[in-house]
C-alpha positions in Angstrom: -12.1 9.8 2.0 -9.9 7.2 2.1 -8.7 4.8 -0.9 -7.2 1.5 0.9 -9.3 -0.2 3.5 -8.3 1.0 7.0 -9.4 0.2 10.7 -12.4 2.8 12.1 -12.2 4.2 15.7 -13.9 1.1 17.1 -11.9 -1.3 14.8 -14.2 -1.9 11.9 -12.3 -2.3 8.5 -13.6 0.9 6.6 -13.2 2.1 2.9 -14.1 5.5 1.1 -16.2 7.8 3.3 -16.7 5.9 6.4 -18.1 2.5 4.6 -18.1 -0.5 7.0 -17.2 -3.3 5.2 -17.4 -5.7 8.0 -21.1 -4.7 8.4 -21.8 -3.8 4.8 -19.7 -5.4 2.8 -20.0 -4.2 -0.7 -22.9 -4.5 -3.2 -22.4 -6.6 -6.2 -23.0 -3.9 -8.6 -19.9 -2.3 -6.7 -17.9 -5.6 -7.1 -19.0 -6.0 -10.8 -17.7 -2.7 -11.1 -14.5 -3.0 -9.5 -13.8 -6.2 -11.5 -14.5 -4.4 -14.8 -12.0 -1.5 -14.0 -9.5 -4.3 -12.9 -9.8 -6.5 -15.8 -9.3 -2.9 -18.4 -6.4 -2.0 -16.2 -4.7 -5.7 -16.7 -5.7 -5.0 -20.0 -3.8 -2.0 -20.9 -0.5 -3.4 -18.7 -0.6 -6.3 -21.3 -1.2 -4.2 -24.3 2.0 -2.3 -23.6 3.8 -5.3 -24.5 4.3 -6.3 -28.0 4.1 -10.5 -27.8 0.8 -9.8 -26.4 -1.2 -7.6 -29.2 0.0 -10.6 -31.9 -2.0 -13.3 -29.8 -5.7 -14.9 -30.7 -8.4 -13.7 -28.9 -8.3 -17.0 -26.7 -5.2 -16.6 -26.1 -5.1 -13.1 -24.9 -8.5 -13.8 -22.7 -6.2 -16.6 -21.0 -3.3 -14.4 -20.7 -5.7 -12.1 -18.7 -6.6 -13.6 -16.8 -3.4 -15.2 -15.5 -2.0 -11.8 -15.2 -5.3 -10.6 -13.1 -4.5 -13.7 -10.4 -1.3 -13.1 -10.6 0.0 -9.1 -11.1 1.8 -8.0 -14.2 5.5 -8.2 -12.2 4.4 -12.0 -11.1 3.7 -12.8 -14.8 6.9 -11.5 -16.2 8.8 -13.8 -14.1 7.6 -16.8 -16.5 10.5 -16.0 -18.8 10.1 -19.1 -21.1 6.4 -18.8 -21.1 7.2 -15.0 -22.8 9.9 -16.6 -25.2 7.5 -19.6 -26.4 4.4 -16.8 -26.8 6.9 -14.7 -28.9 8.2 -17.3 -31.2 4.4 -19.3 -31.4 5.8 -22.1 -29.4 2.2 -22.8 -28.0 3.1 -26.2 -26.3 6.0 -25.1 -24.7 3.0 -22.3 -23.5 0.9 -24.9 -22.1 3.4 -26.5 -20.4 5.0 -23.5 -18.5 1.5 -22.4 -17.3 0.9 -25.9 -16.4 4.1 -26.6 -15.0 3.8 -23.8 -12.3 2.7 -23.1 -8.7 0.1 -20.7 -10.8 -2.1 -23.5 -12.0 -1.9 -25.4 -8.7 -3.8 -22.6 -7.6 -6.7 -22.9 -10.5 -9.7 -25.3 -10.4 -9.9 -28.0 -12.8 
């Protein structure tokens, strides 16, 4: 068994116990899954942080999502962001999300 994809003997990219993704690809029950344990696992890296717990609903569902896209370390690195979330400075929020290569990415 093998955890991260790798190339077979005759090149195919493989996962697990011989599973051909090239041919196969994955099922979407699989991929439903693996985006349910990805989204509890961004979860519980954000919970670990204070600022985060105090946030709406909304807010934290936004947060997750920006952190999923992005990784944890990647988030941190929007300093300001942090300091505005702590304080309640919601507009100054906005406007560092917005204001970053991060939403350039997102569709409007």
């Amino acid at each position: 068994m093998r955890l991260m994809p790798y190339q077979c003997s005759v090149g195919k990219l493989t996962i697990g116990y011989g599973h051909n993704l090239d041919a196969n690809g994955i099922s979407a029950e699989l991929a439903n899954s693996l985006l349910e344990n990805d989204v509890d696992k961004t979860c519980r890296e954000l919970q670990a942080h204070k600022w985060f717990n105090t946030l709406s609903v909304a807010r934290k569902v936004a947060l997750v999502d920006m952190c999923f896209n992005l990784g944890l370390p990647r988030l941190l690195k929007f300093k300001l962001m942090i300091v505005a979330l702590k304080t309640g400075n919601y507009e100054l929020v906005a406007k560092e999300m917005l204001d970053s290569k991060w939403d350039n990415t997102q569709q409007h």
